[in-house]
C-alpha positions as a Markdown table, in Angstrom:
| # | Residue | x | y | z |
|---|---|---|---|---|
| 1 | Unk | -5.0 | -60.6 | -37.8 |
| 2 | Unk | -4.7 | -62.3 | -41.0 |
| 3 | Unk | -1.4 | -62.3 | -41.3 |
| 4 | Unk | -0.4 | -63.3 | -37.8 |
| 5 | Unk | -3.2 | -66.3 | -38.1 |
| 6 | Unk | -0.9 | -67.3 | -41.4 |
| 7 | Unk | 2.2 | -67.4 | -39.2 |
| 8 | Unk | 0.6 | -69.9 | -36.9 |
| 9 | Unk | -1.3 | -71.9 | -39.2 |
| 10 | Unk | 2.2 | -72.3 | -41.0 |
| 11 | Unk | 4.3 | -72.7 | -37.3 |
| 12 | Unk | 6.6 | -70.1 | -37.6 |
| 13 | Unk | 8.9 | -68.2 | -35.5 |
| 14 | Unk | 7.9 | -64.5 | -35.7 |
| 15 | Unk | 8.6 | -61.1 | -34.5 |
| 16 | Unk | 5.3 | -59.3 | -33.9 |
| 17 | Unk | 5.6 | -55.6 | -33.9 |
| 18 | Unk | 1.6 | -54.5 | -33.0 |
| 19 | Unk | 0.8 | -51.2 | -34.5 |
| 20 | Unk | -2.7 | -50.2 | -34.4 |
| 21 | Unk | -5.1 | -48.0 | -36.3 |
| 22 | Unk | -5.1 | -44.5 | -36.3 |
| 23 | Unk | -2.4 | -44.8 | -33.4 |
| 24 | Unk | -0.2 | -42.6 | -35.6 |
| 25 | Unk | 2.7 | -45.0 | -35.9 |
| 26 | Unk | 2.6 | -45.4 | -39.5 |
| 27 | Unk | 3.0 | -41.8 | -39.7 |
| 28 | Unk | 6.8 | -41.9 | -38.6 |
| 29 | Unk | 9.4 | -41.7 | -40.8 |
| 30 | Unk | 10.7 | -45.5 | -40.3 |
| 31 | Unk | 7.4 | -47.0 | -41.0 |
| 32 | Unk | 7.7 | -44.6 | -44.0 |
| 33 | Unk | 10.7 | -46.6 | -45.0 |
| 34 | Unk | 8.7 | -50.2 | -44.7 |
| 35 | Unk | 5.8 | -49.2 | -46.3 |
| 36 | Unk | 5.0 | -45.6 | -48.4 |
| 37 | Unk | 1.4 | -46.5 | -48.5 |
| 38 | Unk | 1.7 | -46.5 | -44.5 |
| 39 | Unk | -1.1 | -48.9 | -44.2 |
| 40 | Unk | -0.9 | -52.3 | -41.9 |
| 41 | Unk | -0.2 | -55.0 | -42.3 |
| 42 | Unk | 3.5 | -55.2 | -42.9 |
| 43 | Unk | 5.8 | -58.4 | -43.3 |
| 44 | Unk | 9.4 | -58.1 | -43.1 |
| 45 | Unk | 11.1 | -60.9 | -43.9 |
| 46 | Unk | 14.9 | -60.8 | -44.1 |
| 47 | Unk | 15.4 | -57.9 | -46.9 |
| 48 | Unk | 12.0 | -58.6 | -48.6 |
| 49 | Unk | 9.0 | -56.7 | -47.2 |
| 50 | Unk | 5.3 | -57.5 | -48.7 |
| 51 | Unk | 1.8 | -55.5 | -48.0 |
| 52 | Unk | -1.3 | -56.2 | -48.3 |
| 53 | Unk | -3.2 | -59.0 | -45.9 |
| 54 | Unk | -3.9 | -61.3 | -48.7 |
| 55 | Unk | -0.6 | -60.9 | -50.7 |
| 56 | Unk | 1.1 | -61.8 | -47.4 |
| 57 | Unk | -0.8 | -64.9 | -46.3 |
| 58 | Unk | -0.2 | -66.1 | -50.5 |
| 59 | Unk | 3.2 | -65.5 | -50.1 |
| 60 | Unk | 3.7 | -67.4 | -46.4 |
| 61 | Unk | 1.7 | -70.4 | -48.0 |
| 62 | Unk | 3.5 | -70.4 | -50.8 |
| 63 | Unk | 6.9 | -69.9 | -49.3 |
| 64 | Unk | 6.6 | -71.9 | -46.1 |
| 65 | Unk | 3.5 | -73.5 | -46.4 |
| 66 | Unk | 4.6 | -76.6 | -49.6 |
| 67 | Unk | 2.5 | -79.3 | -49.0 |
| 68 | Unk | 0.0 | -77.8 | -46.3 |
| 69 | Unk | -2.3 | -77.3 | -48.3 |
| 70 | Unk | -3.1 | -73.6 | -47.3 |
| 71 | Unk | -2.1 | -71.9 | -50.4 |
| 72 | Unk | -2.9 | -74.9 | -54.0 |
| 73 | Unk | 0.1 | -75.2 | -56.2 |
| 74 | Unk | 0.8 | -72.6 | -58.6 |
| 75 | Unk | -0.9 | -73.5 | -62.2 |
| 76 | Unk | -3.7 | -75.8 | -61.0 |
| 77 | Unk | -7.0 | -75.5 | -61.5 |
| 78 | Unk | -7.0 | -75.8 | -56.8 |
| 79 | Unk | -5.0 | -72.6 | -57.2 |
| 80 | Unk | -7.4 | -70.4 | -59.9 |
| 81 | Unk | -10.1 | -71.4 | -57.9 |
| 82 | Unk | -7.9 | -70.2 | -54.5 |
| 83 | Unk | -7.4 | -66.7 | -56.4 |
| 84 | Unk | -10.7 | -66.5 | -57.1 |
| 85 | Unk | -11.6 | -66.9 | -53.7 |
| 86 | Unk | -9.4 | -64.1 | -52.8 |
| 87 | Unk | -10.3 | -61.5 | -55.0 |
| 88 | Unk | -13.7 | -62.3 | -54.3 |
| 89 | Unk | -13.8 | -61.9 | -50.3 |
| 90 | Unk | -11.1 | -58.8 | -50.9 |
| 91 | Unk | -13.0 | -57.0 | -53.0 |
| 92 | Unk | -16.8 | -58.2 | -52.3 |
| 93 | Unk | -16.8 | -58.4 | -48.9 |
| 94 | Unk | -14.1 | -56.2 | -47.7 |
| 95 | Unk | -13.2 | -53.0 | -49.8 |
| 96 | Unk | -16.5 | -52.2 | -51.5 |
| 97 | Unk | -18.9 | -53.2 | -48.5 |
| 98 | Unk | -17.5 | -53.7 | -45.2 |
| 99 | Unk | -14.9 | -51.2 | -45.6 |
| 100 | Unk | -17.7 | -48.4 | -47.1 |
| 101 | Unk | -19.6 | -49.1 | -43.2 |
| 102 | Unk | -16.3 | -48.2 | -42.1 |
| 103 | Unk | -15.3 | -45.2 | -43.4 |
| 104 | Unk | -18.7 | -43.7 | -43.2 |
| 105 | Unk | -19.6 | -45.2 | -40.1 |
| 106 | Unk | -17.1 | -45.8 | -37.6 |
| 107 | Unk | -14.9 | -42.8 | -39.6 |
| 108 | Unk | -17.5 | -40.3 | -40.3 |
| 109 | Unk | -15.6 | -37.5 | -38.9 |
| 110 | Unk | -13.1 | -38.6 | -41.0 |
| 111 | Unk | -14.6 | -39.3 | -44.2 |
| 112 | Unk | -18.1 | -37.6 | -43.7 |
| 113 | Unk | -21.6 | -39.5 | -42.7 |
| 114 | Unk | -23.5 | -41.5 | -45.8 |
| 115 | Unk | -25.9 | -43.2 | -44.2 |
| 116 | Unk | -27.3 | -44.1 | -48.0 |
| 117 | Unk | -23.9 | -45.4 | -48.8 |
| 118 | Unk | -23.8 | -47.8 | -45.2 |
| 119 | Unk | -27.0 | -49.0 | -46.2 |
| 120 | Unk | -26.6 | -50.1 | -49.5 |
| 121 | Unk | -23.3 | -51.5 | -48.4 |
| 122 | Unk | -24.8 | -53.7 | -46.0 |
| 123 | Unk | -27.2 | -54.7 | -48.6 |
| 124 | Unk | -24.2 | -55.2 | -51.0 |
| 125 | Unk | -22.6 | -57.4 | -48.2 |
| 126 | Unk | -25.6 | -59.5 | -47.6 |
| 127 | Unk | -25.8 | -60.2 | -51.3 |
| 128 | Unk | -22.6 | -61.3 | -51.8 |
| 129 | Unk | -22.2 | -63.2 | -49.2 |
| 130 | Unk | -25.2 | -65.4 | -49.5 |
| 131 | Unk | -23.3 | -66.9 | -52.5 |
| 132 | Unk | -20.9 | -68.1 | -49.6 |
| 133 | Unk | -23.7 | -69.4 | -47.6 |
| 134 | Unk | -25.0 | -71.3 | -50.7 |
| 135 | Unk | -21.6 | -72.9 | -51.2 |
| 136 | Unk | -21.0 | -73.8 | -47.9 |
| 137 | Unk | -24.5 | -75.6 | -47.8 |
| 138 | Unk | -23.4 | -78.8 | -50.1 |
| 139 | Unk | -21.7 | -79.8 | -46.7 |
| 140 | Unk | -17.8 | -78.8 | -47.3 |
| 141 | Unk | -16.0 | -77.7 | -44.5 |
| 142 | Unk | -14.2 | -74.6 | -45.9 |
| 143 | Unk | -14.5 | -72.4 | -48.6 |
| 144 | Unk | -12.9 | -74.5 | -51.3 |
| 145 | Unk | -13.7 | -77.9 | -49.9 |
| 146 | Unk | -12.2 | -80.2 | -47.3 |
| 147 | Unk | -8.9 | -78.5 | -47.2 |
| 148 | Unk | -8.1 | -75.4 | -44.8 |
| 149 | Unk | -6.7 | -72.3 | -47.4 |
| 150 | Unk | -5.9 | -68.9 | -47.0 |
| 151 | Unk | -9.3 | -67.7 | -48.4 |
| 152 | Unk | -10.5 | -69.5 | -45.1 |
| 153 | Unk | -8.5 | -66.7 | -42.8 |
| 154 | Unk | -9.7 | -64.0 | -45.2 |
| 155 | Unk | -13.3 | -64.7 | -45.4 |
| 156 | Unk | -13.5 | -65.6 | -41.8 |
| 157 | Unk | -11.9 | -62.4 | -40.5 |
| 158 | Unk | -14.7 | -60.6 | -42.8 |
| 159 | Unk | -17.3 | -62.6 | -41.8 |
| 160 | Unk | -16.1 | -61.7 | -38.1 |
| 161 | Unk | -16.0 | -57.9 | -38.8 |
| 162 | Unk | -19.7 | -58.2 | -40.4 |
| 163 | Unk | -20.7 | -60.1 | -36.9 |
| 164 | Unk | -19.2 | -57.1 | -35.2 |
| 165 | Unk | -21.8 | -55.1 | -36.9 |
| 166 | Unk | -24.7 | -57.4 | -36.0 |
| 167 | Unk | -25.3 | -58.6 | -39.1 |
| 168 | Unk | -27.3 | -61.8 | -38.7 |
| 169 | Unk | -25.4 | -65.1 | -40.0 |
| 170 | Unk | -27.1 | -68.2 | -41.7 |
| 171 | Unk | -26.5 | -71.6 | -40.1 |
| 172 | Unk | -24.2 | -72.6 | -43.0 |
| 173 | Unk | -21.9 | -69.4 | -42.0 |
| 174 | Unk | -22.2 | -69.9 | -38.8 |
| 175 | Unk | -20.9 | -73.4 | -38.5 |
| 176 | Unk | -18.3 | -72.5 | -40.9 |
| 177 | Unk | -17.2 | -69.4 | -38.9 |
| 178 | Unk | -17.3 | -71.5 | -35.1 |
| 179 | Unk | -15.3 | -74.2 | -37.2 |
| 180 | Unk | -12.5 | -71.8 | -38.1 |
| 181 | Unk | -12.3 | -69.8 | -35.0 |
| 182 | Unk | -12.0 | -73.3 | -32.8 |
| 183 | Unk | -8.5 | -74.1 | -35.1 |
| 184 | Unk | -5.9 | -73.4 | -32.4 |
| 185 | Unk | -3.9 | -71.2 | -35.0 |
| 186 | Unk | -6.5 | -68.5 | -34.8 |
| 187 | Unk | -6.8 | -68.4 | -30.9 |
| 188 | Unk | -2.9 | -67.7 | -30.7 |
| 189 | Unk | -3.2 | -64.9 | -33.7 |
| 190 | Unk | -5.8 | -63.5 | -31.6 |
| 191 | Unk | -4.2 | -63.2 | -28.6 |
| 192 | Unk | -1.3 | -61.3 | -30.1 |
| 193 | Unk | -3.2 | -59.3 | -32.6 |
| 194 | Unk | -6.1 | -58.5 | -30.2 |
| 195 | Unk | -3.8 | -57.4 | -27.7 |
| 196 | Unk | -3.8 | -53.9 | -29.0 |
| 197 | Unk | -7.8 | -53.0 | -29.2 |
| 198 | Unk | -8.8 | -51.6 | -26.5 |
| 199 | Unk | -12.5 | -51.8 | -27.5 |
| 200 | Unk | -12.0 | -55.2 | -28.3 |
| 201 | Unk | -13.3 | -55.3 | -31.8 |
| 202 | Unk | -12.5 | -57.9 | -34.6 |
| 203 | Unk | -9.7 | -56.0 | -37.4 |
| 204 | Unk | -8.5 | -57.3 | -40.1 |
């Protein structure tokens, strides 16, 4: 999701090639070739292929994106504070809390049942994310202020997943996460990237 909401934020032409969890696909010997890890997402573009959700939507901003604001110029203060933002929401949010929920939640015959390990991670989650809430309450529209950024599409595609797994919202959050989902950008990733899910759940 991230990366296809990138692509539209940014107005580019793209080839989607939808290849869903667990499916099996990144098992084959030419996803091999695209990515060893054989994890999603995957950008190809022209002879340079990237991994990694938030490495992609840095480089489309930064590559495409000049003067849109969604990825701060290189070597600004705008731009620490940007990678900041990232790291935080990737690593906070995401791998050591949402991603423990699923792994020993929706995974457990895969990875084994902790239920001690979901629950703190939900705690963990909560924590964290209350700093978010406590930001957002000085009355900025996105994470770093008035200006849309790609730590917008990755905290709001956490916050999403964490809605998926009821976790109750403040009013700050939830304003924030309505205003993001209304862009038009995100409805047209999620058509495409949704597609695939038959459950309908949120993924990354």
């Amino acid at each position: 999701m991230r990366a296809h909401w990138a692509l539209h934020e940014l107005g580019l032409d793209y080839e989607p090639r939808l290849v869903a969890s667990r499916s099996g696909e990144t098992a084959t010997e030419e996803f091999g070739r695209l990515n060893p890890k054989r994890k999603i997402p995957v950008l190809a573009d022209g002879d340079f292929t990237l991994t990694e959700s938030a490495a992609i939507v840095t480089y489309l901003g930064e590559t495409y994106g000049r003067g849109t604001g969604l990825v701060p110029d290189s070597g600004t203060r705008e731009r620490a504070r940007y990678d900041e933002a990232c790291f935080f929401v990737m690593m906070e949010l995401d791998a050591h809390t949402l991603y423990v929920v699923r792994r020993h939640q929706d995974m457990a015959a895969l990875y084994g049942e902790a239920p001690n390990a979901v629950r703190e991670a939900f705690a963990g989650f909560d924590r964290q994310v209350s700093t978010v809430e406590a930001a957002l309450g000085d009355g900025r529209q996105h994470l770093l202020g008035d200006t849309f950024t790609g730590a917008d599409i990755l905290l709001a595609t956490c916050l999403q997943w964490a809605t998926f797994y009821g976790r109750a919202l403040g009013d700050p959050l939830s304003a924030y996460l309505g205003r993001v989902m209304s862009r038009p950008a995100y409805r047209r990733a999620a058509a495409i990237n949704y597609s695939i899910l038959p459950d309908g759940s949120p993924r990354k």
